[in-house]
C-alpha positions as CSV (number, residue, x, y, z in Angstrom):
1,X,22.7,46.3,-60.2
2,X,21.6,46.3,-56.3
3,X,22.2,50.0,-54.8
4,X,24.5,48.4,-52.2
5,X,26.6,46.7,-55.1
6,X,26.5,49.4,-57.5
7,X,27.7,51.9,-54.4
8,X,30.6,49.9,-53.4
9,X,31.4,49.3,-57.0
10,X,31.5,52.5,-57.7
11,X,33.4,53.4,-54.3
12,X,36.2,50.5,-55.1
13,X,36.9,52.0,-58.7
14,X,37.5,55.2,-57.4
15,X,39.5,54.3,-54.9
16,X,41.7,52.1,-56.9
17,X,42.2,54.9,-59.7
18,X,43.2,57.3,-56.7
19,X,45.6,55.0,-55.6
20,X,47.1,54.1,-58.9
21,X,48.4,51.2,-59.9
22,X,51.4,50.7,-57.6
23,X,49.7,51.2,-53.8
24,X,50.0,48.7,-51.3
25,X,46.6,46.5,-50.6
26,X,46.3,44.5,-47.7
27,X,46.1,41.4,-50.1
28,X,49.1,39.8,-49.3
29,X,51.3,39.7,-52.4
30,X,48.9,42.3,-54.3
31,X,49.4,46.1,-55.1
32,X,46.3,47.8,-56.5
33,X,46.5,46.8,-60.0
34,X,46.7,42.9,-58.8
35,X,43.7,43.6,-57.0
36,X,42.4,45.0,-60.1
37,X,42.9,42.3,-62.5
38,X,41.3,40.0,-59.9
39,X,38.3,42.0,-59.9
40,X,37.9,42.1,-63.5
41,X,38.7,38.5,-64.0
42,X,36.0,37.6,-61.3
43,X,33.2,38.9,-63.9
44,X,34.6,38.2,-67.0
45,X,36.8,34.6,-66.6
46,X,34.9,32.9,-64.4
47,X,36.1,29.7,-66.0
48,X,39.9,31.2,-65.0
49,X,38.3,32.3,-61.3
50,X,37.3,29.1,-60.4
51,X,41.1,28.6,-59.5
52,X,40.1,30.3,-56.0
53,X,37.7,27.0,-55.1
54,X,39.8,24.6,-56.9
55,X,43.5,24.1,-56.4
56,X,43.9,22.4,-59.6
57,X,42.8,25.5,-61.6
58,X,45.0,27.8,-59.5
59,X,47.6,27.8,-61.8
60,X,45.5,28.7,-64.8
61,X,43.6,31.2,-62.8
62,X,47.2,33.2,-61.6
63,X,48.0,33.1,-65.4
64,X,44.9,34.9,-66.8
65,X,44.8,37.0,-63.8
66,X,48.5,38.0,-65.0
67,X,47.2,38.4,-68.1
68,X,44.4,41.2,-67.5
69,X,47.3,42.9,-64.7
70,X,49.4,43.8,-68.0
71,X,46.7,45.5,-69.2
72,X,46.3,49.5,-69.1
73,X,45.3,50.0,-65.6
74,X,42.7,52.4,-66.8
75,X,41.4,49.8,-69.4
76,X,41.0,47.8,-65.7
77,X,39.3,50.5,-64.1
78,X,37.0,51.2,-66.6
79,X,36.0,47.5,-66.7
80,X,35.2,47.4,-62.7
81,X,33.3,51.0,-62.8
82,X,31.4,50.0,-66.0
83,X,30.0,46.0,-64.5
84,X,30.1,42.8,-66.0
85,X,29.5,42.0,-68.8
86,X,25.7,41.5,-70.6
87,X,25.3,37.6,-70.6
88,X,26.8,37.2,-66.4
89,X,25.4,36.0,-64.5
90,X,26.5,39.2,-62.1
91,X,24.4,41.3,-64.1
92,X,21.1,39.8,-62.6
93,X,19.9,41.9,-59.2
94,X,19.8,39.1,-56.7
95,X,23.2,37.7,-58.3
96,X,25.1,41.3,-57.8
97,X,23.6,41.6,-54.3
98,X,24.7,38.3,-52.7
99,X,28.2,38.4,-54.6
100,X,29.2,41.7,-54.3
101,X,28.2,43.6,-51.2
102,X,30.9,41.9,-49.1
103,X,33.3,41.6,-51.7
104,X,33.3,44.8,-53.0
105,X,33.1,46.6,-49.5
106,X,36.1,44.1,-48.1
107,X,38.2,45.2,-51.3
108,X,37.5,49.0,-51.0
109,X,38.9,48.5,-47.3
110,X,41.8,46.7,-48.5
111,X,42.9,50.2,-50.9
112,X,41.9,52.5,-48.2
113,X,43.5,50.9,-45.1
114,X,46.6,50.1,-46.6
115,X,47.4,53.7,-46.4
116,X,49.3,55.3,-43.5
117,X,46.8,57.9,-42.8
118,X,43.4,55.6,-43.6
119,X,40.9,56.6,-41.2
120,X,37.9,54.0,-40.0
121,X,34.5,54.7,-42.7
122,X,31.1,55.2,-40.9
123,X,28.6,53.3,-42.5
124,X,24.7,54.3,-43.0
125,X,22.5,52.2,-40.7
126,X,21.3,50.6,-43.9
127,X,24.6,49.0,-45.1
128,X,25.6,48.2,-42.0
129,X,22.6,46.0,-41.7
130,X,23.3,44.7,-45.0
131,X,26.6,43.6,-43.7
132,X,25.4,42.2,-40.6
133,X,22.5,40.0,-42.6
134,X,25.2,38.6,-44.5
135,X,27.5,37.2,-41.2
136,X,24.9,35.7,-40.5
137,X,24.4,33.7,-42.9
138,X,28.6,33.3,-43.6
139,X,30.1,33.4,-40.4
140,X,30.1,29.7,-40.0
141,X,31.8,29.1,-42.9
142,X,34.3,32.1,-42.7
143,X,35.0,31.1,-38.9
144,X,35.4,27.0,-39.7
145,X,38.7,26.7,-38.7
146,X,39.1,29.2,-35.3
147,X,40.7,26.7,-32.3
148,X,38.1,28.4,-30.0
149,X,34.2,29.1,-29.8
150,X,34.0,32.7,-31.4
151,X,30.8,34.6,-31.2
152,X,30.3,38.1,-32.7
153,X,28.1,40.6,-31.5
154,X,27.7,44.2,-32.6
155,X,26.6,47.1,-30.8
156,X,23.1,46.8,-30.8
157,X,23.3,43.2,-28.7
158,X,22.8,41.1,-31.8
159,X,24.6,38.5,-31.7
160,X,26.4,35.5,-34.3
161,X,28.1,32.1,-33.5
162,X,31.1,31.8,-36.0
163,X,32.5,29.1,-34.0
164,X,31.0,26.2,-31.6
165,X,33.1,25.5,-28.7
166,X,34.9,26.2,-25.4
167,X,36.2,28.0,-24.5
168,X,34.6,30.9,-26.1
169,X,36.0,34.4,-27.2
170,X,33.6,37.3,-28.4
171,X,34.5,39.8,-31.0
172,X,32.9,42.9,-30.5
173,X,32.4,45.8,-33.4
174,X,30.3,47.0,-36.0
175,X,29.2,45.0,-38.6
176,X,32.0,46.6,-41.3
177,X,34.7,46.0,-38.7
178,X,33.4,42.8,-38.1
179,X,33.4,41.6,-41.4
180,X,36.9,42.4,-42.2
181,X,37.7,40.9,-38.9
182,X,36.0,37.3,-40.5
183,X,37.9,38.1,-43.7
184,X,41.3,37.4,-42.0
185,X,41.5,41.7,-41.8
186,X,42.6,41.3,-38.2
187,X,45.2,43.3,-38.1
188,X,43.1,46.6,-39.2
189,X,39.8,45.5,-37.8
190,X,38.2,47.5,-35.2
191,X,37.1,44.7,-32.7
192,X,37.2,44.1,-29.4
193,X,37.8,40.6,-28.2
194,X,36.6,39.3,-24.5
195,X,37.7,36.2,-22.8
196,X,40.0,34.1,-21.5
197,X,43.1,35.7,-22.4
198,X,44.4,32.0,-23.4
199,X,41.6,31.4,-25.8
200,X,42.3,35.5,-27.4
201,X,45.8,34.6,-27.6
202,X,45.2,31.4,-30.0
203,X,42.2,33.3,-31.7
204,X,45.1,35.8,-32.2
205,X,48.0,33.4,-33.7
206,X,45.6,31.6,-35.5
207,X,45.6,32.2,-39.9
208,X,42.3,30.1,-40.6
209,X,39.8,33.2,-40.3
210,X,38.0,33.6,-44.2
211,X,38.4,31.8,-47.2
């Protein structure tokens, strides 16, 4: 596994086994060991997790996914700490890396900021150019729907077009803060949004941020 992967993995599984299995995520819906069992399923059903892409298979995916939350929660833990399994497709470098960065460091947030006393993470220059590389290559996709031109820019002046089209709001954060904010995280996200204040307000109301 990728050191950015194999760090967040590693980061998510302790943070889910320091929660326990009853904490509140900011998955709607989910507590920790729902999270869990969607995590292990991920790498291990990925016939079952194809219910996320395909609304016909949702209701098979929400079964097995039920399935692997009734078991031990540290049986789930150990599955997430210890990887997929040999013959996944996860377990090849490039695979993990492009996968599992975001989704690993989105999930980790979800356990940590869920908490009443969560404070923000500072992340090593490294990862949060990781991050960064990775919006902008997504952040058309995960912005598709916004009703306004969105562009992000982090602190450094880089900047990203999520959205094409007027008028335009920018978000302004790190690249952490940033991606939660693109992962329908708005509510937790550290971001600063300029523009007109019509255009924030329906950027605001608007539930069509991520997947």
């Amino acid at each position: 596994m990728s050191t950015h992967a194999k760090r967040e993995r590693l980061l998510l599984a302790d943070l889910l086994e320091a929660a326990g299995p009853d904490a509140p995520t900011l998955c709607e819906g989910w507590r920790t060991r729902d999270l869990a069992a969607h995590l292990v399923l991920r790498e291990r059903r990925p016939d079952a997790a194809a219910g996320s892409l395909v609304p016909m298979l949702k209701d098979r995916q929400d079964r097995v996914q039920a399935e692997f939350a009734d078991k031990p929660y540290e049986e789930l833990i150990r599955l997430i700490r210890t990887g997929p399994p040999r013959f996944s497709p996860f377990t090849i470098k490039q695979v993990d890396e492009g996968a599992n960065v975001v989704e690993f460091y989105v999930h980790a947030e979800d356990v940590r900021r869920a908490q009443p006393d969560w404070s923000a993470r500072e992340l090593d220059p490294v990862f949060a150019d990781a991050l960064w590389s990775r919006l902008e290559r997504t952040a058309r996709l995960l912005g598709r729907k916004v009703p306004v031109g969105l562009v992000l820019r982090r602190p450094n002046g880089q900047t990203v077009v999520a959205h094409k089209g007027t008028p335009v709001v920018t978000a302004s954060g790190e690249p952490g803060e940033l991606t939660m904010y693109l992962f329908g995280r708005q509510d937790t996200a550290k971001v600063a949004l300029d523009g007109e204040p019509e255009a924030i307000e329906r950027l605001r109301e608007t539930k069509q941020l991520g997947f």
